[in-house]
C-alpha positions as CSV (number, residue, x, y, z in Angstrom):
1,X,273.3,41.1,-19.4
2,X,272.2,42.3,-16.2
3,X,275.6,43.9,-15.4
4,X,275.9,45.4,-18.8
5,X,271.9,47.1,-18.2
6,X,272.9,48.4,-15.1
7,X,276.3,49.8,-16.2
8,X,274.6,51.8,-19.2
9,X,271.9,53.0,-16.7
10,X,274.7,54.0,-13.9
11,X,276.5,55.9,-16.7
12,X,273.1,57.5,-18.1
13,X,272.4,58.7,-14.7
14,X,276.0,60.0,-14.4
15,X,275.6,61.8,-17.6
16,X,271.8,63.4,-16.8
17,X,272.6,65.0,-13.6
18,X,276.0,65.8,-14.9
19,X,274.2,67.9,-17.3
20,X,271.4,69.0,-14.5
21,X,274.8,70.5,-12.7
22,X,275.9,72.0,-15.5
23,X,272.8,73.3,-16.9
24,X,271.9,75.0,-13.3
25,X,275.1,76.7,-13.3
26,X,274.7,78.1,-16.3
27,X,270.8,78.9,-16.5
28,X,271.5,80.2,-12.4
29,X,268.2,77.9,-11.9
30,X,268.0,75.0,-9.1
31,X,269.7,71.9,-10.8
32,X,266.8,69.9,-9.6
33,X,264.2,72.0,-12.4
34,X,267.0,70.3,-15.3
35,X,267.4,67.1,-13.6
36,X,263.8,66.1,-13.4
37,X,262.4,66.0,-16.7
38,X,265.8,64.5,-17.6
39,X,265.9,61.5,-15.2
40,X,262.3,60.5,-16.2
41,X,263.1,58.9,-19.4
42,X,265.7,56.9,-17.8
43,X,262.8,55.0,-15.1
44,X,262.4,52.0,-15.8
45,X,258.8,51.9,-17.2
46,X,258.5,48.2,-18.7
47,X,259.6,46.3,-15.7
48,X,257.5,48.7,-13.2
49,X,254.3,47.8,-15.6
50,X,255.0,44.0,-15.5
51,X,255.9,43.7,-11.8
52,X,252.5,45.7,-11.2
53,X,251.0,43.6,-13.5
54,X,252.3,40.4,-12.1
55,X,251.5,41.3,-8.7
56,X,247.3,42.4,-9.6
57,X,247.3,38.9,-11.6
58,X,249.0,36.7,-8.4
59,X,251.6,35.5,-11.0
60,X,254.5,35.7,-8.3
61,X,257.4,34.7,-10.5
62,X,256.5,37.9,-13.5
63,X,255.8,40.0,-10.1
64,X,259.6,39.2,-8.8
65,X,261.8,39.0,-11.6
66,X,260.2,42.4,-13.1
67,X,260.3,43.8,-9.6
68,X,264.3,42.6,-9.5
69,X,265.1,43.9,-12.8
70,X,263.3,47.1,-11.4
71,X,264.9,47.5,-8.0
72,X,268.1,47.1,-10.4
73,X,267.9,50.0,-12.6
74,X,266.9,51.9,-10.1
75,X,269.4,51.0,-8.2
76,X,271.9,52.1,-10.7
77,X,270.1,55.7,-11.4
78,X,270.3,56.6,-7.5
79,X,273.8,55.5,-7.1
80,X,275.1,57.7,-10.7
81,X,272.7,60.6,-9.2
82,X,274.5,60.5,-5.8
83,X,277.6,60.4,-6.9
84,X,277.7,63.4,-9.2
85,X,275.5,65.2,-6.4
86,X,278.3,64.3,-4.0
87,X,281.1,65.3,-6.2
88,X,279.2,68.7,-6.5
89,X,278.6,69.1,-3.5
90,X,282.7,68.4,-2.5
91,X,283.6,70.7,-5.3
92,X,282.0,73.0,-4.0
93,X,282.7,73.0,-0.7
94,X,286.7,72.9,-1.4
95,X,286.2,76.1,-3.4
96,X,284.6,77.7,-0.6
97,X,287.3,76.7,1.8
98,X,289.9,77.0,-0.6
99,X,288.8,80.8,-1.3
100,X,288.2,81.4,2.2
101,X,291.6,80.9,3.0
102,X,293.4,82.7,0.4
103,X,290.8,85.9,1.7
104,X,293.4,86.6,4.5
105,X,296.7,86.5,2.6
């Protein structure tokens, strides 16, 4: 179950700054004013509630296993988010170089 959470939010997280990227290019806007109010539906709310809760009422066990379930989707959100970023950023990069080089043909 936990592999098949974080999967969903690695692929959510793909998918919203996918968008962001796309959105920004389109728009001519930073990607980050998309990605924002995009990503925050995807935090992990529940589990950040119950560890905090956990942790204020000393139960220990509700504190860790909602603070691991917690650490895990967000996890998964920051690893989707630097991917895409990274691909971006790559893409864009080779274009540069690429068009750099063709310049002087």
């Amino acid at each position: 179950l936990t592999a098949n959470r974080m999967a969903a939010m690695f692929a959510a997280a793909i998918a919203v700054t996918a968008y962001a990227e796309i959105g920004a290019r389109i728009d001519k806007v930073p990607s980050t004013l998309i990605y924002i109010p995009t990503i925050i539906p995807l935090i992990p709310g529940s589990y950040l509630y119950y560890c905090t809760s956990g942790l204020i009422a000393g139960d220990n066990k509700a504190f860790e296993a909602n603070a691991a379930l917690f650490m895990q989707d967000a996890m998964a959100i920051v690893l989707g988010t630097v991917l895409v970023y990274t691909l971006v950023s790559l893409l864009i990069h080779h274009r540069k170089h690429s068009d750099n080089h063709q310049g002087g043909i």
